[in-house]
The first five atom37 places (N, CA, C, CB, O) and aatype in JSON, in Angstrom:
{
  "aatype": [20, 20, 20, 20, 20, 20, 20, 20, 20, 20, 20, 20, 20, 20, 20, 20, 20, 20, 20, 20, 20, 20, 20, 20, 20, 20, 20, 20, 20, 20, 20, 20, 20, 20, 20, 20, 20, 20, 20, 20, 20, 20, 20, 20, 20, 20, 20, 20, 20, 20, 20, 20, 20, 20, 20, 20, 20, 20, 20, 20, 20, 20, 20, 20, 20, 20, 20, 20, 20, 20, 20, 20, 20, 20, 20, 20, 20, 20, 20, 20, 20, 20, 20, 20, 20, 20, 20, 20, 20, 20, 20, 20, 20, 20, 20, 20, 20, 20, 20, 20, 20, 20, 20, 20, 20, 20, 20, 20, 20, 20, 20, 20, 20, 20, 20, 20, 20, 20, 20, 20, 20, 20, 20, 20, 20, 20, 20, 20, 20, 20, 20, 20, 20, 20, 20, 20, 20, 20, 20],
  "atom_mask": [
    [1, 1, 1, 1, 1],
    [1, 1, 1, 1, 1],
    [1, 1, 1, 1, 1],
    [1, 1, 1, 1, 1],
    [1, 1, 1, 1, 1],
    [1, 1, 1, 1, 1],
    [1, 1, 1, 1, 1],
    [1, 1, 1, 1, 1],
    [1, 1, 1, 1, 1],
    [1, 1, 1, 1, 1],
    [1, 1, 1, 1, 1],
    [1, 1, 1, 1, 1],
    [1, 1, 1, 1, 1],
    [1, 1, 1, 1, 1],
    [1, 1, 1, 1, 1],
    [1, 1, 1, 1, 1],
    [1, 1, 1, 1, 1],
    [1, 1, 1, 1, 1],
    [1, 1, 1, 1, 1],
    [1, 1, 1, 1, 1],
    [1, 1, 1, 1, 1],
    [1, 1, 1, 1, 1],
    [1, 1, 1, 1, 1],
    [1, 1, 1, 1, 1],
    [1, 1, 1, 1, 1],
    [1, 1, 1, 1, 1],
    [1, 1, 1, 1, 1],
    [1, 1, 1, 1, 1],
    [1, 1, 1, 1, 1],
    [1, 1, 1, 1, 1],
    [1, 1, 1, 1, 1],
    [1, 1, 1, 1, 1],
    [1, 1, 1, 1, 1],
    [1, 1, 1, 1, 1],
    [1, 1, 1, 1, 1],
    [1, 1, 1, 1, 1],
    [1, 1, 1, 1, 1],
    [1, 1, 1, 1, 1],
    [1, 1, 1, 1, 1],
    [1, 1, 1, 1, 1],
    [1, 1, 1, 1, 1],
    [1, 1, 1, 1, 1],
    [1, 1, 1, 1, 1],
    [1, 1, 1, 1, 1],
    [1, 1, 1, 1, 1],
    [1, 1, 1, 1, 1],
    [1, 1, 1, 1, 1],
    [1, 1, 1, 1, 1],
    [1, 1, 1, 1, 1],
    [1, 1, 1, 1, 1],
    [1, 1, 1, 1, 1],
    [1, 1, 1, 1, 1],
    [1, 1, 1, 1, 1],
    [1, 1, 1, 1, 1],
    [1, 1, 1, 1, 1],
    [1, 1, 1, 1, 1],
    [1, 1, 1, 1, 1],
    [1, 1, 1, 1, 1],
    [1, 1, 1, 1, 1],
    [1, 1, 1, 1, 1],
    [1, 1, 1, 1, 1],
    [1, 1, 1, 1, 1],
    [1, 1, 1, 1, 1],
    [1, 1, 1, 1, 1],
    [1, 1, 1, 1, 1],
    [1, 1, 1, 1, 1],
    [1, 1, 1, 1, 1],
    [1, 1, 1, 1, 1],
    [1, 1, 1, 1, 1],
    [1, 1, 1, 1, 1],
    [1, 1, 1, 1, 1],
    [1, 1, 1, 1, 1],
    [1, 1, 1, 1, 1],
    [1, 1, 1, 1, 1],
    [1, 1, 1, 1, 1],
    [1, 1, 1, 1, 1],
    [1, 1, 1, 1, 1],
    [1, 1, 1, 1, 1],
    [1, 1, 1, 1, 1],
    [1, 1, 1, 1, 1],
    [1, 1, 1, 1, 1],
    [1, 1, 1, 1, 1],
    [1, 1, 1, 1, 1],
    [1, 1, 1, 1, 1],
    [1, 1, 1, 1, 1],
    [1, 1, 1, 1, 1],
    [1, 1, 1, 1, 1],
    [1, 1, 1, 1, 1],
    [1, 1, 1, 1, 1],
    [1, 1, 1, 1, 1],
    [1, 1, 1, 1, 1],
    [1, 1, 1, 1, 1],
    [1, 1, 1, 1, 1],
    [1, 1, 1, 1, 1],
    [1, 1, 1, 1, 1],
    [1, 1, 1, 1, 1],
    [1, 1, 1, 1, 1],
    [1, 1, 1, 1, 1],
    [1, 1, 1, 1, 1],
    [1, 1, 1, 1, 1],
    [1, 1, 1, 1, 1],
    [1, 1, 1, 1, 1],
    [1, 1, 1, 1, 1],
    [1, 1, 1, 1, 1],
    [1, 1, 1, 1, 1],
    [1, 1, 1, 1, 1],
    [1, 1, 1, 1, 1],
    [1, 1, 1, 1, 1],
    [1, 1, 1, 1, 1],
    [1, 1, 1, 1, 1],
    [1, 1, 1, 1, 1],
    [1, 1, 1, 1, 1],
    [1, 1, 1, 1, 1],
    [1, 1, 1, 1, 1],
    [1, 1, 1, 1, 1],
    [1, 1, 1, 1, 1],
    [1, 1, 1, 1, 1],
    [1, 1, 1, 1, 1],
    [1, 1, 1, 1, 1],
    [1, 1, 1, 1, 1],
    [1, 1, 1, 1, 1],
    [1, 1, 1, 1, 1],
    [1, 1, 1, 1, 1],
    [1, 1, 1, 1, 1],
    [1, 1, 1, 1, 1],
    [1, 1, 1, 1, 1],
    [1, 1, 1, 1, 1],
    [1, 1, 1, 1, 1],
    [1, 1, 1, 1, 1],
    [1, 1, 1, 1, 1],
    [1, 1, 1, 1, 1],
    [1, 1, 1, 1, 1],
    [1, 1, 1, 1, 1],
    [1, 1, 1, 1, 1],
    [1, 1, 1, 1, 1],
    [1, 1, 1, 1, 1],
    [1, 1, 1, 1, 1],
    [1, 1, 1, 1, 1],
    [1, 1, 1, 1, 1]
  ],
  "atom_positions": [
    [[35.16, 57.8, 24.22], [34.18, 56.8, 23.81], [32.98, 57.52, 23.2], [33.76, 55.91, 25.02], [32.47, 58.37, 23.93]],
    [[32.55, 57.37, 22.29], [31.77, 57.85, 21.49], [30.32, 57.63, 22.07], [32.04, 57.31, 20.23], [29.81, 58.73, 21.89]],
    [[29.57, 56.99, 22.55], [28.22, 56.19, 23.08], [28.46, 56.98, 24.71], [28.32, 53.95, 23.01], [27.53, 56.91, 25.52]],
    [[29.27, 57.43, 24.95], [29.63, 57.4, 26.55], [28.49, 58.18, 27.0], [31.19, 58.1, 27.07], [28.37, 58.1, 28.22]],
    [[27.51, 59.02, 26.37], [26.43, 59.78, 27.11], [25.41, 59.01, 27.21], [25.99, 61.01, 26.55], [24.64, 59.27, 28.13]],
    [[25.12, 57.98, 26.43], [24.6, 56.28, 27.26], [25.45, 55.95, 28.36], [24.78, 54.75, 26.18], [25.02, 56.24, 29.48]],
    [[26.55, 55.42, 28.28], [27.12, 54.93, 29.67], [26.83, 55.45, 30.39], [28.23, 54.85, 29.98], [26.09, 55.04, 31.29]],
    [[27.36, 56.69, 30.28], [27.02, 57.12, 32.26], [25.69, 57.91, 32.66], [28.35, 58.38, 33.0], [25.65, 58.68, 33.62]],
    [[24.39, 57.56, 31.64], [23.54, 57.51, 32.35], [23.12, 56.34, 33.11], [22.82, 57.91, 31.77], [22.99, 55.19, 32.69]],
    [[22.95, 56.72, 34.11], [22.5, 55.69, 35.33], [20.6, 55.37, 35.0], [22.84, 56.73, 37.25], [20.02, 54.39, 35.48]],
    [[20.09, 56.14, 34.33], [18.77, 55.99, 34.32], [18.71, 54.68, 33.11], [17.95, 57.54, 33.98], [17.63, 54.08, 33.16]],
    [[19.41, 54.3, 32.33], [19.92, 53.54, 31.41], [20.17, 52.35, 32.17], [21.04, 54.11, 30.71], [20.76, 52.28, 33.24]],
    [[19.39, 50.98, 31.17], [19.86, 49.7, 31.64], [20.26, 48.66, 30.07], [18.45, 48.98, 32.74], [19.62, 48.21, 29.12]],
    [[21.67, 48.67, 30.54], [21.75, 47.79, 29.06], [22.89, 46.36, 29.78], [22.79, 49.08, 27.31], [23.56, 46.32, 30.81]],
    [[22.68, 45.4, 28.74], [23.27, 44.41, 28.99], [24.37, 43.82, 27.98], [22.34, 43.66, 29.26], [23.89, 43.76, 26.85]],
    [[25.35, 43.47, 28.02], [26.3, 43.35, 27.61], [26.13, 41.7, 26.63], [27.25, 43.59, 28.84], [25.41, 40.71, 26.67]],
    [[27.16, 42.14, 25.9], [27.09, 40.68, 24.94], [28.43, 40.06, 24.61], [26.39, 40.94, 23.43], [29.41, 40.77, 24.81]],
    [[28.57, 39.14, 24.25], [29.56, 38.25, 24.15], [30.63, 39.04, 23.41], [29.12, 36.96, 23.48], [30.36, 39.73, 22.43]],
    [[32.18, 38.87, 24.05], [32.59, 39.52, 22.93], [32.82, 39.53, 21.17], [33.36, 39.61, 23.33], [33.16, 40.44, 20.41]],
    [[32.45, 38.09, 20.92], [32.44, 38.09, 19.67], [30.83, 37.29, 19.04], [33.88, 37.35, 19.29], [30.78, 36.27, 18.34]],
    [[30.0, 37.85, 19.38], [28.42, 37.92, 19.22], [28.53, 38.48, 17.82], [27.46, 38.97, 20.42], [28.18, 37.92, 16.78]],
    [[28.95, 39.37, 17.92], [28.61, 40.93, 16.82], [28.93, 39.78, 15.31], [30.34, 42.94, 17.07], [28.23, 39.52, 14.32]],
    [[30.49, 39.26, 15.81], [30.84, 38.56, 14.33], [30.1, 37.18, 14.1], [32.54, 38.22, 14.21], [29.57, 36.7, 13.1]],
    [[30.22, 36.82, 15.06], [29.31, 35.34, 14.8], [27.65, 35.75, 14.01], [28.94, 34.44, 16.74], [27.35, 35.28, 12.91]],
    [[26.86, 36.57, 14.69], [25.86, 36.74, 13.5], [26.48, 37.2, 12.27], [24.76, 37.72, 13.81], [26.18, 36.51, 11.3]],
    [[27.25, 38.17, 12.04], [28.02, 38.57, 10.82], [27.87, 37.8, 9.97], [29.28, 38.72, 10.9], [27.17, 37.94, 8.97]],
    [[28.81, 36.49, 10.38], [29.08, 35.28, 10.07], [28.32, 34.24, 9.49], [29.43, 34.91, 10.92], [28.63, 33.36, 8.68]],
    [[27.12, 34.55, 10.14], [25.9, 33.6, 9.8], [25.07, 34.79, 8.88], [24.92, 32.91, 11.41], [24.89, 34.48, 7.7]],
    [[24.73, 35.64, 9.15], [24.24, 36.66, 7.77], [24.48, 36.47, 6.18], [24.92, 37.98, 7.94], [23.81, 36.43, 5.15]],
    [[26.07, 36.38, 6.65], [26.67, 36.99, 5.72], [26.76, 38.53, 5.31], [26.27, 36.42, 4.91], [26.69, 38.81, 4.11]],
    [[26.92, 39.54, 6.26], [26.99, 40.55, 5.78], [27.99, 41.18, 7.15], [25.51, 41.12, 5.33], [28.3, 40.63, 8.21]],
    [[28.22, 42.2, 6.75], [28.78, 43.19, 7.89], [28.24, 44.05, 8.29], [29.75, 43.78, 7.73], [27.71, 44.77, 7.44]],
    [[28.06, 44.47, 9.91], [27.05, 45.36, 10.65], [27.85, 46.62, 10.11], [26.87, 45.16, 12.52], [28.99, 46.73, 9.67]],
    [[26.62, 47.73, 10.32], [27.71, 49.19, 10.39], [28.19, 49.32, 11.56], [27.09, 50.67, 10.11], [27.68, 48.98, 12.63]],
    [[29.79, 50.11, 11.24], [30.68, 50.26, 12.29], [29.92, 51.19, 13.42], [32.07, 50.89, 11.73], [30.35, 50.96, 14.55]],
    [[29.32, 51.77, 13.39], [28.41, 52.42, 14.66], [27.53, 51.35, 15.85], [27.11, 53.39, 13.83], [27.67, 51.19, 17.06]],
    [[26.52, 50.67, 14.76], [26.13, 49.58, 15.17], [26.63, 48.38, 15.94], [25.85, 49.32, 14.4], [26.11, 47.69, 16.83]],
    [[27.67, 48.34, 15.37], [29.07, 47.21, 15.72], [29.71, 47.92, 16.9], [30.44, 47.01, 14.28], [30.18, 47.21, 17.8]],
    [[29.78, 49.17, 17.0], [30.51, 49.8, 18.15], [29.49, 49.65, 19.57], [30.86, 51.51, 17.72], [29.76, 49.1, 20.63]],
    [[28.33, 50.3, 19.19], [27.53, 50.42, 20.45], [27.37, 48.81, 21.32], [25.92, 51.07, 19.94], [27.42, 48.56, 22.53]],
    [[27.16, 47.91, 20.14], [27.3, 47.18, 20.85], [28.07, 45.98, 21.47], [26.72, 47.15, 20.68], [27.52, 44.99, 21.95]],
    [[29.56, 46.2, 21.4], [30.28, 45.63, 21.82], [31.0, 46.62, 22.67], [30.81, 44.95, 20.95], [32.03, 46.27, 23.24]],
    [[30.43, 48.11, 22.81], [30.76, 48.89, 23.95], [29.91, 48.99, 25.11], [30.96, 50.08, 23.56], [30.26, 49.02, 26.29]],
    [[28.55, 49.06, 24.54], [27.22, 49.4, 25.55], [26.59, 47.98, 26.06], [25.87, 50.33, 24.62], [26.58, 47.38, 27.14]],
    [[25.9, 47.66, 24.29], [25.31, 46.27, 24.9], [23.93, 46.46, 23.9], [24.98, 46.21, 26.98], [23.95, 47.05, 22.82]],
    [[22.8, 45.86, 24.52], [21.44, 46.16, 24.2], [20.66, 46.24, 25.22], [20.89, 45.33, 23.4], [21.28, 45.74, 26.16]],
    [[19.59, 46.61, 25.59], [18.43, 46.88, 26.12], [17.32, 47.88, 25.75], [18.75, 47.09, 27.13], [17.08, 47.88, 24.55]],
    [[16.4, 48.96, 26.67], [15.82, 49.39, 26.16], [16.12, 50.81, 26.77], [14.75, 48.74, 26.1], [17.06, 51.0, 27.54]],
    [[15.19, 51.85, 26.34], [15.22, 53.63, 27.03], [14.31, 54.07, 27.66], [15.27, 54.77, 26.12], [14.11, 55.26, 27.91]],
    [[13.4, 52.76, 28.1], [12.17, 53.45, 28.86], [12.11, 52.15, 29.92], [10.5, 53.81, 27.76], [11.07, 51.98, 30.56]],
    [[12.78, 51.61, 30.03], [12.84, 50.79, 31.7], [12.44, 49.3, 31.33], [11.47, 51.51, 33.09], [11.67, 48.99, 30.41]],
    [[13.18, 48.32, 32.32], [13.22, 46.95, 31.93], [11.82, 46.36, 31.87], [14.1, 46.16, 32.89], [11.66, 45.52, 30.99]],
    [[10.25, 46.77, 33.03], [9.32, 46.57, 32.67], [8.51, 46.42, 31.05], [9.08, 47.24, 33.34], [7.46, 45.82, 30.8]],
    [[9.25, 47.05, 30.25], [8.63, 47.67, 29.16], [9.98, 47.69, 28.07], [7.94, 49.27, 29.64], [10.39, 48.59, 27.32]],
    [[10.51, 46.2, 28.33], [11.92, 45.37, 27.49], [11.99, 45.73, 26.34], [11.95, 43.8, 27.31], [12.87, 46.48, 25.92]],
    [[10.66, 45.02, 25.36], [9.97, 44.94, 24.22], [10.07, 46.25, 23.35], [8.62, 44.59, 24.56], [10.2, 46.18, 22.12]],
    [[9.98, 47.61, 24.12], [9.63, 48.81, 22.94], [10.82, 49.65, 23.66], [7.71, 49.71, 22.89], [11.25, 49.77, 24.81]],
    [[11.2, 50.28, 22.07], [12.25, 51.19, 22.48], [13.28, 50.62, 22.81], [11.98, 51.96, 23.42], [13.78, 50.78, 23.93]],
    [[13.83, 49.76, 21.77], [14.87, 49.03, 22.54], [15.67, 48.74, 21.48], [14.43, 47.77, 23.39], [15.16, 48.66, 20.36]],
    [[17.12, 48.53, 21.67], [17.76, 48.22, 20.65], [17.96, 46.6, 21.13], [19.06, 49.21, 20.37], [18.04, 45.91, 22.15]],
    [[18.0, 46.49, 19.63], [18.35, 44.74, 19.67], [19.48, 43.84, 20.03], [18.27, 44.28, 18.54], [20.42, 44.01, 19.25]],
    [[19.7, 42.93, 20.96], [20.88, 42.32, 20.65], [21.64, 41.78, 19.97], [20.99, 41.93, 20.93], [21.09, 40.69, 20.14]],
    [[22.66, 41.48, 19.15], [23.06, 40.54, 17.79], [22.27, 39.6, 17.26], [24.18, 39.76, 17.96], [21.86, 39.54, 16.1]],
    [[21.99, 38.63, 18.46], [21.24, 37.42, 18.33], [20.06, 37.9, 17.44], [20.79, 36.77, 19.77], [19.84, 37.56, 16.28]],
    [[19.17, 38.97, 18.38], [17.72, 39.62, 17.68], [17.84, 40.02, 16.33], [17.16, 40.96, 18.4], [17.05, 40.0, 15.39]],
    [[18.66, 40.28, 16.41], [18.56, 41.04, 14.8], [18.91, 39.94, 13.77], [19.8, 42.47, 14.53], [18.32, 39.98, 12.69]],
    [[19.81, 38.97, 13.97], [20.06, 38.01, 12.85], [18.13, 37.58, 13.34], [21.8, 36.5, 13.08], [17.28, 38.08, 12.6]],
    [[17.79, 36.97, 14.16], [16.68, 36.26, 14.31], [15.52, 37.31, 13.61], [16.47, 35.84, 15.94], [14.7, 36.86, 12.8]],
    [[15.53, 38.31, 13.88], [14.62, 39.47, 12.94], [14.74, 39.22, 10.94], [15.51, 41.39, 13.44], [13.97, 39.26, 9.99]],
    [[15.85, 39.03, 11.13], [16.31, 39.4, 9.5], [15.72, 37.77, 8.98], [18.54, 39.81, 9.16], [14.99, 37.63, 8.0]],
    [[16.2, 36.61, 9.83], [16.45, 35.31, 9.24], [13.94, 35.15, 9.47], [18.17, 33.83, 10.7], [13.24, 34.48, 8.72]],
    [[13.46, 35.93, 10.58], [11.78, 35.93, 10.46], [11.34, 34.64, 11.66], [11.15, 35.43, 8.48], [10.31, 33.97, 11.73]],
    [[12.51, 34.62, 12.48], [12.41, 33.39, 13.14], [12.5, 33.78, 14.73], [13.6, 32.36, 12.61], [13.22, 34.69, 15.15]],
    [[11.47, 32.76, 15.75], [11.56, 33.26, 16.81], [10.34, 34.04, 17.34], [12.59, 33.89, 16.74], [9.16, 33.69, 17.3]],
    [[11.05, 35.54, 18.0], [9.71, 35.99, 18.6], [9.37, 36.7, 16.9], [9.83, 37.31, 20.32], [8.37, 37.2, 16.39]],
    [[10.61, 36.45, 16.48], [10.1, 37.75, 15.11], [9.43, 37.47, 13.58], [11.55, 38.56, 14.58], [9.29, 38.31, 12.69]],
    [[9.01, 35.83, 13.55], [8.38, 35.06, 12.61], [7.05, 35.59, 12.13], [8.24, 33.78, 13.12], [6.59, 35.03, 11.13]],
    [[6.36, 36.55, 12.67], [5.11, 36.95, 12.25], [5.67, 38.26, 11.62], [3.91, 37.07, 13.43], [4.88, 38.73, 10.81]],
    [[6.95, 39.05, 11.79], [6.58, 40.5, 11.33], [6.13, 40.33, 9.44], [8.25, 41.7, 11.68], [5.97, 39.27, 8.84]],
    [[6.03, 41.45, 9.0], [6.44, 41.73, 7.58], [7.63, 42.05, 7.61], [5.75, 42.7, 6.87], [8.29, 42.41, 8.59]],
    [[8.02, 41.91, 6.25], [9.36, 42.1, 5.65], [9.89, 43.81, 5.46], [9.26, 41.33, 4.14], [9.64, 44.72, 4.67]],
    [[10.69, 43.64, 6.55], [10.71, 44.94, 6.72], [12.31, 45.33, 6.03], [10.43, 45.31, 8.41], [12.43, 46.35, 5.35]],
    [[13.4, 44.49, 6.25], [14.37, 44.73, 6.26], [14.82, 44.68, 4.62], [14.91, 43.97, 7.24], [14.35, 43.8, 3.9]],
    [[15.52, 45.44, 4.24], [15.9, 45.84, 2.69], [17.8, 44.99, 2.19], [15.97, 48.11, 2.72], [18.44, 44.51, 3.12]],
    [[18.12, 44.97, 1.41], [19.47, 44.42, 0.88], [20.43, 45.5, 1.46], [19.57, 44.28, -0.9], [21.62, 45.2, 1.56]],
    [[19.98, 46.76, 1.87], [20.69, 47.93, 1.95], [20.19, 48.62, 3.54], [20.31, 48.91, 0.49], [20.61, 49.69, 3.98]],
    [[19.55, 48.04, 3.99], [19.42, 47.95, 5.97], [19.59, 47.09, 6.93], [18.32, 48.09, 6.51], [19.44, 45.89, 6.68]],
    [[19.81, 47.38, 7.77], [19.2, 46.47, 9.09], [18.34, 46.69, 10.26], [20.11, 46.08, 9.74], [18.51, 47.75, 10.87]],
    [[17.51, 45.92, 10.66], [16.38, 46.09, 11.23], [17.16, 46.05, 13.01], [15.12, 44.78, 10.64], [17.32, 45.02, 13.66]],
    [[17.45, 47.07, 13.34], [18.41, 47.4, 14.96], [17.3, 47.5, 16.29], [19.41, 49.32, 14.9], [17.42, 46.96, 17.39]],
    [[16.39, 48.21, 15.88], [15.41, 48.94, 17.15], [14.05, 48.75, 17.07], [15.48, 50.51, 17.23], [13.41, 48.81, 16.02]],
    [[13.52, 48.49, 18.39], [12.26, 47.93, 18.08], [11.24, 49.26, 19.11], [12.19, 45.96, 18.65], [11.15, 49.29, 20.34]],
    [[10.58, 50.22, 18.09], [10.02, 51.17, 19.15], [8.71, 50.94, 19.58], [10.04, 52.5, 18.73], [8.33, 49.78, 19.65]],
    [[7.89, 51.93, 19.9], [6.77, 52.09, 20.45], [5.54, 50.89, 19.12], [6.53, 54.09, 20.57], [5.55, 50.67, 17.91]],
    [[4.85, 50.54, 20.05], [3.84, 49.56, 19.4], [4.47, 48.74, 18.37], [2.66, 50.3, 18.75], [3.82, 48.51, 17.35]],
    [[5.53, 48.3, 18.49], [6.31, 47.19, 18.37], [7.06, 47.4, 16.63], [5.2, 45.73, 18.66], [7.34, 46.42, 15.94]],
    [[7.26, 48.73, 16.21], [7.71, 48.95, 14.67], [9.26, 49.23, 14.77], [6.86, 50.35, 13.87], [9.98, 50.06, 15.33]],
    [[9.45, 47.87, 13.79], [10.65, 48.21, 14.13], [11.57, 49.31, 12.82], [11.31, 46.7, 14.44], [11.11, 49.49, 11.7]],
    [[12.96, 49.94, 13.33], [13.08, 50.74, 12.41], [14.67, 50.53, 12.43], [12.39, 52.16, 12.63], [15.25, 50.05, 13.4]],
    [[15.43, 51.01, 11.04], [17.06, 50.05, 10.32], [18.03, 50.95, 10.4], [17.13, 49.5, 8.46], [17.6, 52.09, 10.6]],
    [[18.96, 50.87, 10.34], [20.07, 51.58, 9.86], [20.62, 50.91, 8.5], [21.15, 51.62, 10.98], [20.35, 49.74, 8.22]],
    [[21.34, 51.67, 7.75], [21.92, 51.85, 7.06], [22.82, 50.43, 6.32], [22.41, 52.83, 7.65], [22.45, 49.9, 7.36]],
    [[23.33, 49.73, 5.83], [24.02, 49.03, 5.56], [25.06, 49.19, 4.7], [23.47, 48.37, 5.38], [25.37, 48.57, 3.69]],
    [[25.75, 50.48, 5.48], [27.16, 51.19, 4.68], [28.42, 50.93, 5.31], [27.14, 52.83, 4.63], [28.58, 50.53, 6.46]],
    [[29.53, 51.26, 4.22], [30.78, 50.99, 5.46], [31.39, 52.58, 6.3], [32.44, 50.14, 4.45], [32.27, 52.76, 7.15]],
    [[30.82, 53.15, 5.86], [31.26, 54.93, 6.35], [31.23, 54.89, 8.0], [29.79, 56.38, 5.72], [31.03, 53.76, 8.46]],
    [[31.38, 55.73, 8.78], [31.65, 55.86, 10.0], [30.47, 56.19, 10.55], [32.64, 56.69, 10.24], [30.35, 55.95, 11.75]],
    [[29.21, 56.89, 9.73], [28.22, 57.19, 10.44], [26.81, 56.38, 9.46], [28.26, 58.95, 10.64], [26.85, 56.18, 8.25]],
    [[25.69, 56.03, 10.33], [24.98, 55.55, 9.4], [23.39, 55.8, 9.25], [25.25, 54.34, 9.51], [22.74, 54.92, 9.81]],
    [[22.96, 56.37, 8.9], [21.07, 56.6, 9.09], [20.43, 55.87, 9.57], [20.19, 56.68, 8.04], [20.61, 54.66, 9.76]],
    [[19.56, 56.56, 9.84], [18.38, 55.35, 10.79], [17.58, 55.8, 10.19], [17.97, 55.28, 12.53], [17.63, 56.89, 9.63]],
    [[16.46, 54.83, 10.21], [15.53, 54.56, 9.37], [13.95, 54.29, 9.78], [16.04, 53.55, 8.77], [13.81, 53.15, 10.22]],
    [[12.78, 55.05, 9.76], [11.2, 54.36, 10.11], [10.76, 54.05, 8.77], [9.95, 55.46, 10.92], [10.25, 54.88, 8.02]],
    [[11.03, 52.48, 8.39], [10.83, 52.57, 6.95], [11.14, 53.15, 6.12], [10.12, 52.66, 6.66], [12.31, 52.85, 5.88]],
    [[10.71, 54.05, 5.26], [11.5, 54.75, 4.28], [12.23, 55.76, 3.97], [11.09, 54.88, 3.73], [13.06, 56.1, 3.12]],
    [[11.3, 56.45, 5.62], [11.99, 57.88, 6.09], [12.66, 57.95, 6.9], [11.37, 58.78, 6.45], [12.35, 57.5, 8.0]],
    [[14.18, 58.73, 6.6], [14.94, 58.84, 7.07], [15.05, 59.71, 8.19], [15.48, 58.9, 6.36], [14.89, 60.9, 7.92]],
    [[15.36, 59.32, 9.82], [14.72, 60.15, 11.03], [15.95, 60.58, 11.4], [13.81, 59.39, 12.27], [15.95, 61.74, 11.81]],
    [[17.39, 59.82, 11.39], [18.37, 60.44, 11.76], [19.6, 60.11, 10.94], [18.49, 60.23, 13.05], [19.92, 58.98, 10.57]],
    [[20.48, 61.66, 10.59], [21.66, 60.88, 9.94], [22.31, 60.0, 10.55], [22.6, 61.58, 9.56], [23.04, 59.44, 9.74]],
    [[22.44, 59.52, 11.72], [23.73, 58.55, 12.35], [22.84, 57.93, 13.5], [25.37, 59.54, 13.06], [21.81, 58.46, 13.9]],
    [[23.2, 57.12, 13.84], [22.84, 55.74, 15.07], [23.23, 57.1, 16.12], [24.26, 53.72, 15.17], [22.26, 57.49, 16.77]],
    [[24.35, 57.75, 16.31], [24.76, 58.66, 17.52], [23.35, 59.67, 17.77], [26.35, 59.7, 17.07], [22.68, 59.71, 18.81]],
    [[23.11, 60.44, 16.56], [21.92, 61.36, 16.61], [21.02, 60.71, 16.61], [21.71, 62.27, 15.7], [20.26, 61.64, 16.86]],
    [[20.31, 59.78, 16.55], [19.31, 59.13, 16.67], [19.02, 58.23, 18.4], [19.49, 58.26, 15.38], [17.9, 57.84, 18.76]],
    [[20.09, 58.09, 19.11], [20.23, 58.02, 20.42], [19.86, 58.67, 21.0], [21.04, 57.96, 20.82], [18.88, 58.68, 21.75]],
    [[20.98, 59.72, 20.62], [20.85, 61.32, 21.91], [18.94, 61.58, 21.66], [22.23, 63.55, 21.03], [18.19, 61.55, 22.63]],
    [[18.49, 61.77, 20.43], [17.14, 62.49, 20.16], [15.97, 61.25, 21.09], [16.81, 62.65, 18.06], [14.87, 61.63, 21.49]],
    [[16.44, 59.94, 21.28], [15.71, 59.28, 22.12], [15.53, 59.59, 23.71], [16.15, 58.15, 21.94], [14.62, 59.78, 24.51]],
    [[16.66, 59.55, 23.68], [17.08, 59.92, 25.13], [16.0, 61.8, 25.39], [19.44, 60.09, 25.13], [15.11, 62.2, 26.14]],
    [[16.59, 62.24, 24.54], [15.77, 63.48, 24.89], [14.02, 63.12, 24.7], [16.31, 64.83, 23.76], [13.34, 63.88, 25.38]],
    [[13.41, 62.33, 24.07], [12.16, 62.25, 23.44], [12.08, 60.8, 22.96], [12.01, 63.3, 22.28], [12.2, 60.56, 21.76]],
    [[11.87, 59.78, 23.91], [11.57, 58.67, 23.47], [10.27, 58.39, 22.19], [11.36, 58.08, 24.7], [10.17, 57.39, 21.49]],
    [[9.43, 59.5, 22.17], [8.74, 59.44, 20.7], [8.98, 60.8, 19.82], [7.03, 59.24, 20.88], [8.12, 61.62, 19.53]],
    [[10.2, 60.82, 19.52], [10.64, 62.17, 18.9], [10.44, 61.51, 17.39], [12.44, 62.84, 19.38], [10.58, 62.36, 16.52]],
    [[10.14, 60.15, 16.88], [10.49, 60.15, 15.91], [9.0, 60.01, 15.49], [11.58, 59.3, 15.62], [8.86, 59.95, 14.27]],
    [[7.62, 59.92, 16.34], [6.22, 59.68, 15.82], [6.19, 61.02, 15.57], [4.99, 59.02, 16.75], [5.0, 61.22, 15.37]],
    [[6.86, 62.23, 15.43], [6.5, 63.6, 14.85], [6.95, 63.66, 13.5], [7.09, 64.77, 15.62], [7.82, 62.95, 13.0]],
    [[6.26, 64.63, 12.91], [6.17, 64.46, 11.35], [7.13, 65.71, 11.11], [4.44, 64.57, 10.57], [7.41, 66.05, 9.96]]
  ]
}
């Protein structure tokens, strides 16, 4: 299992989603998640990397969130327009910015703080959380 150094941390709290969540927003998008994206979370789930007190930051999104992010509706009706024809808006970090992956069909996909690119793949961009929940506010 590819994500599995999420699973079996125990310091990790994530919650699981429907099994066919992932396609039903798909569905309603109109687009297709990246297969990384699509994996974690119909393997892991969503939640956050710094503890359920503190839900909101550092957290990856659930299906639901992210169509509701993209569509500006909900808790996410005030952001700016963050999300591009060629991203998706996945993770919501520290002081509430959120940042995309990729909208490719390849096996691995970039992540994104706006324009700059922080990790080649959703996998490296995990592990570097896990090690450094603000590894990516360094320049």
């Amino acid at each position: 299992m590819k994500f599995s150094f999420i699973k079996d941390n125990s310091d990790l709290q994530f919650s699981k989603i429907k099994s066919n969540e992932v396609e039903r927003v798909e569905d309603e998008l109109g687009i297709v998640f990246p297969k990384e994206l699509k994996q974690f979370l119909t393997e892991i789930g969503y939640g956050s990397f710094v503890g359920e007190e503190e839900l909101d930051e550092n957290c990856v999104l659930s299906a639901a969130s992210i169509r509701d992010f993209r569509l500006r509706q909900g808790f996410f009706d005030a952001y700016p327009s963050y999300d591009e024809e060629s991203k998706l808006v996945f993770f919501i970090g520290w002081e509430s910015v959120p940042f995309s992956i990729g909208l490719t069909d390849g096996e691995q996909n970039a992540v994104y703080d706006n324009e700059r690119m922080i990790a080649n793949s959703l996998e490296e961009f995990l592990f570097k959380i896990i090690e450094d929940p603000e590894y990516y506010q360094q320049d």
